[in-house]
C-alpha positions as CSV (number, residue, x, y, z in Angstrom):
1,X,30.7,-10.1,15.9
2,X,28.4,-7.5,16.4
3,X,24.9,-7.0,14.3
4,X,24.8,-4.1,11.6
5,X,22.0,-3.3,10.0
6,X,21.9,-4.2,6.3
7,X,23.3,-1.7,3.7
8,X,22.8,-1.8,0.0
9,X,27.2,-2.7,0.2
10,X,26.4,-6.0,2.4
11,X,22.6,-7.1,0.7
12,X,22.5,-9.7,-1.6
13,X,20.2,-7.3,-4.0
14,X,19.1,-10.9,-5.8
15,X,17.5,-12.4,-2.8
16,X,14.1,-10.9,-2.0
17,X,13.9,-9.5,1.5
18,X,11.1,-11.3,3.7
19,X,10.1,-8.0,4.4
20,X,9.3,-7.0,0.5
21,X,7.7,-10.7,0.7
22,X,5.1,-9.5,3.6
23,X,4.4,-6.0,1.8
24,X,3.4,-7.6,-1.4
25,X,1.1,-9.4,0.8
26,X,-0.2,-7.0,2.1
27,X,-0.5,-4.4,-1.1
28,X,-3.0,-7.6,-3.1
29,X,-4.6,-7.6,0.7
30,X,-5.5,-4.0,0.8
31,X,-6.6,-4.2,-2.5
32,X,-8.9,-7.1,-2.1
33,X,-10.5,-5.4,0.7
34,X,-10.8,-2.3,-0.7
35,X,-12.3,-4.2,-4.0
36,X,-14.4,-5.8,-2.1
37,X,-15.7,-2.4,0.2
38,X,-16.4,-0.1,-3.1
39,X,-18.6,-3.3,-4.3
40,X,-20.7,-3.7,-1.2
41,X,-21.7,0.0,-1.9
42,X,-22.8,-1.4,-5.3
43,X,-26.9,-1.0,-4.7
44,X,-26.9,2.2,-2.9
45,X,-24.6,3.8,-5.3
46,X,-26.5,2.2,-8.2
47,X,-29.3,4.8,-7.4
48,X,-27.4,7.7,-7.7
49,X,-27.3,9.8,-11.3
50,X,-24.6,8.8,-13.4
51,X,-22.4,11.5,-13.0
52,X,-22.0,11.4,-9.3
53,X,-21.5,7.3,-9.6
54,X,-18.3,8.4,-12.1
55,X,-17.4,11.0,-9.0
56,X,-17.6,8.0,-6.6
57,X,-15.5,5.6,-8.1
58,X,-13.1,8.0,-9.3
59,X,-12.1,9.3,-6.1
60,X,-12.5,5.8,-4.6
61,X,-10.4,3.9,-7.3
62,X,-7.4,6.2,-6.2
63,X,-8.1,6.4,-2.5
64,X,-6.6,2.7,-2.2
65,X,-3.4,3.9,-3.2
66,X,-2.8,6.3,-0.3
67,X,-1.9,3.5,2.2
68,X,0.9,2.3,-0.2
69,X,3.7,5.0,0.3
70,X,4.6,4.4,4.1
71,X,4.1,0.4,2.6
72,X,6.7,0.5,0.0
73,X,9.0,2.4,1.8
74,X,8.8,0.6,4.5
75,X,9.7,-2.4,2.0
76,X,12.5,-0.3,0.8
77,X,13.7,0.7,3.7
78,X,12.3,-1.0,7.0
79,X,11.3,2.2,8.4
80,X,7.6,3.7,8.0
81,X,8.8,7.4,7.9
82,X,11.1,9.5,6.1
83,X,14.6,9.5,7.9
84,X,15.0,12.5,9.5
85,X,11.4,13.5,10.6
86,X,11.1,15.0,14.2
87,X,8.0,12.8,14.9
């Protein structure tokens, strides 16, 4: 029997993949660090004026969320690009 890569008409859809398992990980990972980064800053930001700490962790609090889209489709998918991409 040869191998085939799983389509949606052969997956169990009720059985998490490990794949979705290990991408969760690593989304609460890359949070945690990046938590954990935008702290350490903490004193030095602490003497800026106000307005530019609100600048800071604005653009910071959504940075984080930049690394997720290749993440969750490669959880959706197992591929880190869009099919069809010449790259």
């Amino acid at each position: 029997m040869r191998w085939q890569r799983p389509t949606s008409a052969n997956v169990d859809a009720s059985q998490p993949s490990g794949r979705k398992l290990a991408g969760i990980t690593l989304i609460v990972l890359i949070i945690a660090l990046w938590a954990i980064f935008v702290a350490s800053l903490a004193p030095l930001v602490e003497r800026w004026p106000v307005i530019v700490q609100g600048g800071y962790y604005l653009v910071l609090g959504m940075v984080w969320i930049i690394p997720l889209k290749p993440l969750v489709r490669w959880m959706q998918t197992g591929r880190w690009r869009k099919s069809g991409s010449n790259d």
